[in-house]
MDAnalysis code that builds the backbone (N, CA, C; Angstrom):
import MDAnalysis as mda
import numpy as np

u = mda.Universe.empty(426, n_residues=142, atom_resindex=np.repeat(np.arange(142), 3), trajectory=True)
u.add_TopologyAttr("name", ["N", "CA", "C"] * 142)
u.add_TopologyAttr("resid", np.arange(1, 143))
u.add_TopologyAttr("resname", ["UNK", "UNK", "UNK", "UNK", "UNK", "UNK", "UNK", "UNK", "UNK", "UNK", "UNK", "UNK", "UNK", "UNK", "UNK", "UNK", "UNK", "UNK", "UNK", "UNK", "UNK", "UNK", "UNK", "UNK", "UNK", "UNK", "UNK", "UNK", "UNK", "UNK", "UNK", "UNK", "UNK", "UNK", "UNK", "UNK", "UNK", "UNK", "UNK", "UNK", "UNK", "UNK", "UNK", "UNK", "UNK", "UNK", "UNK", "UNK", "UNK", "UNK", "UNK", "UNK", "UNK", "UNK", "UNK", "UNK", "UNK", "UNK", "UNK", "UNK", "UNK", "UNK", "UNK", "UNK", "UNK", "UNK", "UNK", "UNK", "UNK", "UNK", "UNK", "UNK", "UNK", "UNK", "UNK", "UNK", "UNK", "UNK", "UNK", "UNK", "UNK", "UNK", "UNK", "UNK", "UNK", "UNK", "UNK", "UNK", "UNK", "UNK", "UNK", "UNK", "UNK", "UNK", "UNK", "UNK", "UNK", "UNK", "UNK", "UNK", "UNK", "UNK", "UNK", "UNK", "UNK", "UNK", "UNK", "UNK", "UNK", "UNK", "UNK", "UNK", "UNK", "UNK", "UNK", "UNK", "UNK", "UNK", "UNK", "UNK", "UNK", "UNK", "UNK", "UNK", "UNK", "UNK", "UNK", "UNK", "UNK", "UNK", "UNK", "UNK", "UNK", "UNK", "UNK", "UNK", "UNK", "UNK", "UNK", "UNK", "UNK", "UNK"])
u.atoms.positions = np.array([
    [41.534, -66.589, 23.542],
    [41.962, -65.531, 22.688],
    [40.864, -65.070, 21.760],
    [40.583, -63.606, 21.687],
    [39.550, -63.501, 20.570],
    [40.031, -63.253, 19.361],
    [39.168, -63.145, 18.572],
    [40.191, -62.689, 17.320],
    [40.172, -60.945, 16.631],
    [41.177, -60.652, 15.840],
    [41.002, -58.971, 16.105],
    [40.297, -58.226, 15.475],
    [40.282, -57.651, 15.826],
    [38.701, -56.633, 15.817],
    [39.568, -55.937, 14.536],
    [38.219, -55.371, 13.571],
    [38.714, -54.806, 12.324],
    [37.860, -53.168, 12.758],
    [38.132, -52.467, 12.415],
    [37.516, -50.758, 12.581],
    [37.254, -50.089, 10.968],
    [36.852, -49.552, 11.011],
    [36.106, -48.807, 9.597],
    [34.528, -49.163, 9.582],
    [34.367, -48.818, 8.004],
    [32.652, -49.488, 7.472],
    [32.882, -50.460, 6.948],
    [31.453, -50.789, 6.914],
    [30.881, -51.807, 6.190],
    [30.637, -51.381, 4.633],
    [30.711, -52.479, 3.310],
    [30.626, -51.555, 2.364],
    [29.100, -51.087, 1.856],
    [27.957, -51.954, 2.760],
    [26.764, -51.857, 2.797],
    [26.436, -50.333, 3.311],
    [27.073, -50.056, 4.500],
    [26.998, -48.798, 5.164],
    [27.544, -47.751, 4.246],
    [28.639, -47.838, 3.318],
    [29.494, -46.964, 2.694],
    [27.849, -46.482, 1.299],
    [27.635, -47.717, 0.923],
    [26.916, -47.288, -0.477],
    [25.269, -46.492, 0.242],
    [25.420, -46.924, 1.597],
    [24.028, -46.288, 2.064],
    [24.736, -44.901, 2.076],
    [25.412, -44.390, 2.598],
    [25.644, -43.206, 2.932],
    [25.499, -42.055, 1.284],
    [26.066, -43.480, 0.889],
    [26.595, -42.186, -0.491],
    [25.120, -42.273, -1.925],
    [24.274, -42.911, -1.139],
    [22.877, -42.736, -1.918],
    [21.898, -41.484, -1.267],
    [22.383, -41.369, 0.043],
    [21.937, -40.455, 0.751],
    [22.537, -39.265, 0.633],
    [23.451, -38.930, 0.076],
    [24.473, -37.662, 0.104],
    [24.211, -37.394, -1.311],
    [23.998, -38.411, -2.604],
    [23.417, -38.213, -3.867],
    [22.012, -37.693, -3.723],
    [21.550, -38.325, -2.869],
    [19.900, -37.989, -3.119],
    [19.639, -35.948, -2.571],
    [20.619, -36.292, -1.432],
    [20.548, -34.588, -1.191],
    [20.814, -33.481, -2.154],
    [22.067, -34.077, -2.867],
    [22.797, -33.099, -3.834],
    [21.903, -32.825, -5.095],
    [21.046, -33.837, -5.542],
    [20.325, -33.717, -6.646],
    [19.600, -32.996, -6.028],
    [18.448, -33.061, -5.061],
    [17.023, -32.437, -4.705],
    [17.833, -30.787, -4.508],
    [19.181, -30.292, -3.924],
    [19.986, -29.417, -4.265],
    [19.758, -28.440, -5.300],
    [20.280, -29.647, -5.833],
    [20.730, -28.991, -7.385],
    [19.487, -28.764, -8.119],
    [18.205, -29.257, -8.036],
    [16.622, -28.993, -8.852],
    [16.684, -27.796, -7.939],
    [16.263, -27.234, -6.627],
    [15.661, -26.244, -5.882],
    [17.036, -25.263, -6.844],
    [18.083, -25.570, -6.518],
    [18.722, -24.042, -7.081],
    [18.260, -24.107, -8.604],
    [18.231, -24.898, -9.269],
    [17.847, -24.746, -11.016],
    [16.601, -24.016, -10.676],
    [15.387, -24.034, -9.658],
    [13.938, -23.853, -9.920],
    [14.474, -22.208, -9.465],
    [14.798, -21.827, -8.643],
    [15.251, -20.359, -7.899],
    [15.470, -19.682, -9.103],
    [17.249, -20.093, -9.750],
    [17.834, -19.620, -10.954],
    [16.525, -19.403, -11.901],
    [15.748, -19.852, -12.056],
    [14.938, -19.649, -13.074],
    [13.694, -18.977, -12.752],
    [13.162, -19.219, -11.742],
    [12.413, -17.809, -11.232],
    [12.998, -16.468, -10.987],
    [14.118, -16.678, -10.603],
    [14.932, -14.888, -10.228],
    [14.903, -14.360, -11.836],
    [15.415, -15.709, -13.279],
    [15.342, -15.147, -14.391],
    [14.229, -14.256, -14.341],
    [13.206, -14.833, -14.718],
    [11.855, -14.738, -14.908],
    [11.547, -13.231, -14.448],
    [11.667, -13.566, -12.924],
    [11.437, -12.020, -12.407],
    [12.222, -10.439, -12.939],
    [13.378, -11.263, -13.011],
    [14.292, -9.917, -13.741],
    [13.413, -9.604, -15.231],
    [13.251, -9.827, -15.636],
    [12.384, -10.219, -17.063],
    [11.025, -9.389, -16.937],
    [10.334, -9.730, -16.441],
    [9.097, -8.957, -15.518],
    [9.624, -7.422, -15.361],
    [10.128, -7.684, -14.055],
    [10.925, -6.048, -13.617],
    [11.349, -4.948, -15.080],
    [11.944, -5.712, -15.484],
    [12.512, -4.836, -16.875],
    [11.193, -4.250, -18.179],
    [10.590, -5.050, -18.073],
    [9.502, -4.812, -18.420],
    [8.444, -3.949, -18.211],
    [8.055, -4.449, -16.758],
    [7.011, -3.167, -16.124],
    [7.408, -1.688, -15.112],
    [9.504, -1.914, -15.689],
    [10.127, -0.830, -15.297],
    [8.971, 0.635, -15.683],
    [9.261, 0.839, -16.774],
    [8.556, 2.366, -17.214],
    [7.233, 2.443, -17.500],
    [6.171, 1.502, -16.753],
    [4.741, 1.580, -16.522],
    [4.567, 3.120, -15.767],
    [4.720, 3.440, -14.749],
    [4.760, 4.671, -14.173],
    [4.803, 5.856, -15.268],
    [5.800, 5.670, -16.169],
    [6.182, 6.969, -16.863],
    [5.211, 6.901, -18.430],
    [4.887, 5.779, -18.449],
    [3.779, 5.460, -19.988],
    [2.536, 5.756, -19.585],
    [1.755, 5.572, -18.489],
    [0.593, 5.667, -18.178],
    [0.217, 7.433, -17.558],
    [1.003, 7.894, -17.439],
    [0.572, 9.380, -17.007],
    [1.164, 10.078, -18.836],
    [1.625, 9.486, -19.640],
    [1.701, 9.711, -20.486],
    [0.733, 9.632, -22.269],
    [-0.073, 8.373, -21.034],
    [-1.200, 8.202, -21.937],
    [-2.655, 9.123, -21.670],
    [-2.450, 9.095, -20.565],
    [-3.666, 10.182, -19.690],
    [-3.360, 11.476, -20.259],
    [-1.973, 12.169, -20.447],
    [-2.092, 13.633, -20.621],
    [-2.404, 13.420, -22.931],
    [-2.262, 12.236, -23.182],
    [-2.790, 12.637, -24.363],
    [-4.227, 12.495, -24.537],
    [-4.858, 11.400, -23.685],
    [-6.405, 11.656, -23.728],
    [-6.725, 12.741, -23.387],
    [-6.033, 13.431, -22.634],
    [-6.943, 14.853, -21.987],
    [-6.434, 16.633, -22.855],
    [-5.523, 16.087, -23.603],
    [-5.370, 16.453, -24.639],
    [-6.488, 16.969, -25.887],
    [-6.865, 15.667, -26.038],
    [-7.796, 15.652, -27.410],
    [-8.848, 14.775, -26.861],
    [-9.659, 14.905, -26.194],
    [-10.492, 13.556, -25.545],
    [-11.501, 13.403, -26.479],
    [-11.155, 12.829, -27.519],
    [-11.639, 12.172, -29.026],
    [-12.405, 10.643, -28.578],
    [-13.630, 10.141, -29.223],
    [-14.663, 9.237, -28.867],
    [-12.948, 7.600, -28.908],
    [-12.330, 7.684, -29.823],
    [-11.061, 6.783, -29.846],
    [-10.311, 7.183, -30.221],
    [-8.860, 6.931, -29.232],
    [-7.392, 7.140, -29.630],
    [-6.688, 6.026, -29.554],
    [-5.475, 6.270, -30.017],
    [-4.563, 4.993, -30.007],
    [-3.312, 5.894, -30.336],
    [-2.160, 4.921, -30.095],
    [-0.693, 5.766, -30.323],
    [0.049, 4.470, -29.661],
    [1.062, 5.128, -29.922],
    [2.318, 4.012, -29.327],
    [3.601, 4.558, -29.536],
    [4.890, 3.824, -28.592],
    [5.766, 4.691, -28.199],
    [6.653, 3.323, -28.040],
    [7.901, 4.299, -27.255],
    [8.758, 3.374, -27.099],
    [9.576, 4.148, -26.182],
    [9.561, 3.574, -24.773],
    [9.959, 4.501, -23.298],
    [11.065, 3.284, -22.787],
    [12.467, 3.684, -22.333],
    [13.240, 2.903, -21.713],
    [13.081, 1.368, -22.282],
    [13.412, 1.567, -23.523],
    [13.677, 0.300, -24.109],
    [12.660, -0.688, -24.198],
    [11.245, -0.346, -24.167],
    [10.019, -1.116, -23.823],
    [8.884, -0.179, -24.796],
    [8.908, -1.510, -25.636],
    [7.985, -0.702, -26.391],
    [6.251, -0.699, -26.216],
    [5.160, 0.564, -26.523],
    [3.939, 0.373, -26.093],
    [2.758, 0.317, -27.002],
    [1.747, 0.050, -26.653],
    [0.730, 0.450, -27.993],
    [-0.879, 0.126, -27.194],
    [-1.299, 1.608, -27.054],
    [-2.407, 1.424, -26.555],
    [-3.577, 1.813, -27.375],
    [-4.646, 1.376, -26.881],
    [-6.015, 1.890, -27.333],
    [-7.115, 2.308, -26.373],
    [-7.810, 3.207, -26.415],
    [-8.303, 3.710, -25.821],
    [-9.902, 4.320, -26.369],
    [-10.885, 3.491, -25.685],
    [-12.691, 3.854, -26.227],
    [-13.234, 4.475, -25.146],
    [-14.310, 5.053, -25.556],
    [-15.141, 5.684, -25.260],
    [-15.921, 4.613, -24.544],
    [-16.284, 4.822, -22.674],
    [-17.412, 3.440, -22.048],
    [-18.173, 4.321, -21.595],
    [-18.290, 6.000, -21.709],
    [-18.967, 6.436, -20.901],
    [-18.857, 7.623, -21.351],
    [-19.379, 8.889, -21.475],
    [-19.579, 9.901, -22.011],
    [-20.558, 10.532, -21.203],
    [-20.324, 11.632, -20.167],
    [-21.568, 12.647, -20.012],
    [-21.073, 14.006, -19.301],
    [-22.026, 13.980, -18.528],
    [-22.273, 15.895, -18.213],
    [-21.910, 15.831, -17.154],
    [-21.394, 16.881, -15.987],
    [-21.341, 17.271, -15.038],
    [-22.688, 17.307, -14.105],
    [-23.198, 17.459, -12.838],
    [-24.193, 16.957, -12.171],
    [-23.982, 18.720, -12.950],
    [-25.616, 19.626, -12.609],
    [-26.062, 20.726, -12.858],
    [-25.836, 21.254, -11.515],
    [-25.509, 22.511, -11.526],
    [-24.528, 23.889, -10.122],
    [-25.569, 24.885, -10.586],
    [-26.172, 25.476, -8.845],
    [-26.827, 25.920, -8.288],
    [-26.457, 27.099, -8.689],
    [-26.893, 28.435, -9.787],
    [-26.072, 29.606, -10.094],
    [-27.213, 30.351, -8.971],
    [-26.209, 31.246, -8.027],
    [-27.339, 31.840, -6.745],
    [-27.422, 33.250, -7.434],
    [-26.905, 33.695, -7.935],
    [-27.282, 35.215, -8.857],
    [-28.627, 34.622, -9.458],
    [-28.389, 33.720, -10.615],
    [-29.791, 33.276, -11.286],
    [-31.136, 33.030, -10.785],
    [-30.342, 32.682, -9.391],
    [-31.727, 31.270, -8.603],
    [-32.301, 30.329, -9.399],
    [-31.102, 29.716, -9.857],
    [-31.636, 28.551, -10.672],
    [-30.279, 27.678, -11.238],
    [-30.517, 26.228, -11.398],
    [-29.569, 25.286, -11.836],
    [-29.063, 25.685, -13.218],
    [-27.381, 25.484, -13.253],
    [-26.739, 25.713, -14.573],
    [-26.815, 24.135, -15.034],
    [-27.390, 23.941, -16.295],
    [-26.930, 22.923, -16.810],
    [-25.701, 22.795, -17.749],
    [-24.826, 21.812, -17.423],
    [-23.597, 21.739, -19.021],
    [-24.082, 20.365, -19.520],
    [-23.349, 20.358, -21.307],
    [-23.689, 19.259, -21.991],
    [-22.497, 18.287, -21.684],
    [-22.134, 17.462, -22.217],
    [-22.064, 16.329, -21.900],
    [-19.708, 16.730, -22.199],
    [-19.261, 16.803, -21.272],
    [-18.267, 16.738, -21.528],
    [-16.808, 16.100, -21.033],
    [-17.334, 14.732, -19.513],
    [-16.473, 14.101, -19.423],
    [-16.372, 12.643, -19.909],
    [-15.360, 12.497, -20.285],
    [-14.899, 10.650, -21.187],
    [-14.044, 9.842, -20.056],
    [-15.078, 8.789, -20.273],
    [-14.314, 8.101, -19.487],
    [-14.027, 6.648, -20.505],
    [-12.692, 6.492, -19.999],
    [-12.056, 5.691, -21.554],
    [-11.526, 4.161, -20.789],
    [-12.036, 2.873, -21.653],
    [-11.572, 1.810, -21.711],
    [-10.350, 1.858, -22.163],
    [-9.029, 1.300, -21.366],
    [-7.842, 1.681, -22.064],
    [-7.106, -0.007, -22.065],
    [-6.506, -0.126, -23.511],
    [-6.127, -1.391, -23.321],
    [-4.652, -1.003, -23.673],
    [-3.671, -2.233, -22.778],
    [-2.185, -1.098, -23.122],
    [-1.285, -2.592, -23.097],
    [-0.478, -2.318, -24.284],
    [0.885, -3.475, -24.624],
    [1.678, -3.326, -24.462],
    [2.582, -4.067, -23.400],
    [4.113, -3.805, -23.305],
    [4.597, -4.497, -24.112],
    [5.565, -4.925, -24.653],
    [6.534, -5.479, -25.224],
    [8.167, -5.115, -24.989],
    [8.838, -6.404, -24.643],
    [10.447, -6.058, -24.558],
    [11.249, -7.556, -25.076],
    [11.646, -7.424, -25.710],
    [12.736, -8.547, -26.683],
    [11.681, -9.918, -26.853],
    [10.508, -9.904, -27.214],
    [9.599, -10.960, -27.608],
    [8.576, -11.531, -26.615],
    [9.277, -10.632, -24.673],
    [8.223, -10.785, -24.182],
    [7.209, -9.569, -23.783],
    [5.843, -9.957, -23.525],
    [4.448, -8.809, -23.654],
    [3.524, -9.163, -22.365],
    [2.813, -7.977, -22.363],
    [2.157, -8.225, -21.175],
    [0.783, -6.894, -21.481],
    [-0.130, -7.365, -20.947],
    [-1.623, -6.900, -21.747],
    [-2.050, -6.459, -20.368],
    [-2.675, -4.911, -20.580],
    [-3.403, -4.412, -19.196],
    [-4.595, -3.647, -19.444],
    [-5.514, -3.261, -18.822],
    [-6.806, -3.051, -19.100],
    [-6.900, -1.902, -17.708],
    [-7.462, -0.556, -18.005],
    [-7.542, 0.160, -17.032],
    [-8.219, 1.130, -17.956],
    [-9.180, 1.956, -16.766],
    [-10.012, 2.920, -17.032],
    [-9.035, 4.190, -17.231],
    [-9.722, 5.316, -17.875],
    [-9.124, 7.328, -17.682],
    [-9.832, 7.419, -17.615],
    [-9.924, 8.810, -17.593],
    [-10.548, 10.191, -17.154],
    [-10.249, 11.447, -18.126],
    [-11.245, 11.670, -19.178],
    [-10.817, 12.799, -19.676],
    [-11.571, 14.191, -19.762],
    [-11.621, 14.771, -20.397],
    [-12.746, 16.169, -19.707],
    [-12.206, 17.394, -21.153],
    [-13.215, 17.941, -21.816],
    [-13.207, 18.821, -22.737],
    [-13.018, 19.776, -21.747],
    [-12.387, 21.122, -22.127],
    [-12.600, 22.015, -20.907],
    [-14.153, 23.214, -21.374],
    [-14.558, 23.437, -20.544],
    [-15.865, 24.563, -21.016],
    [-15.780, 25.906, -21.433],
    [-16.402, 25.812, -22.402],
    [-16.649, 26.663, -22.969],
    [-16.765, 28.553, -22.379],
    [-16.015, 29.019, -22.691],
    [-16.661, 30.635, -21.814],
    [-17.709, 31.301, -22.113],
])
């Protein structure tokens, strides 16, 4: 006669399983915390460098405006506030044009700026710093 057979686990097998089903759920639960907090992040970003497009052709039409040796100004576009500055890295003339009535080169003086532009976003305490060249141009004289 043998004796009877028992069916189920072992409780060795039971605590293996359920260190293994813990260990998954945690490494889980960090990857979604790390996601959740990059998607923050990014939304954060996005909202931020939303109205770059609409500030920067806005800063160009005031350099070309007044294309003064330094400007500065600041604004506040779609809830993002700005504050740029803008120098003088370069200053000169047009190459000299061949006048064929004259037979001879027109020279002009010195009238395009080209501007170091440094520009601040800011939105609810966070900022972000950018550095980009313009283009500005006195118009000539008649």
């Amino acid at each position: 006669m043998s004796p009877k057979r028992q069916f189920g686990f072992t409780l060795v097998e039971v605590l293996i399983a359920a260190v293994i089903l813990f260990t998954v759920l945690a490494m889980a639960t960090l990857s979604l915390r790390t996601v959740m907090t990059a998607s923050e992040r990014a939304a954060r970003v996005t909202e931020l460098l939303a109205p770059l497009p609409w500030i920067t052709p806005a800063i160009r039409e005031s350099l070309r405006a007044d294309p003064a040796p330094e400007r500065s100004g600041e604004g506040v576009m779609f809830g993002v506030a700005y504050r740029y500055v803008a120098r003088t890295a370069r200053f000169g003339a047009p190459p000299p044009r061949f006048d064929p009535d004259a037979a001879s080169f027109v020279e002009y003086g010195p009238r395009f700026r080209l501007y170091d532009v440094e520009l601040e976003l800011e939105l609810d305490g966070e900022s972000s710093r950018f550095l980009y060249q313009e283009l500005a141009w006195s118009p000539l004289a008649p």
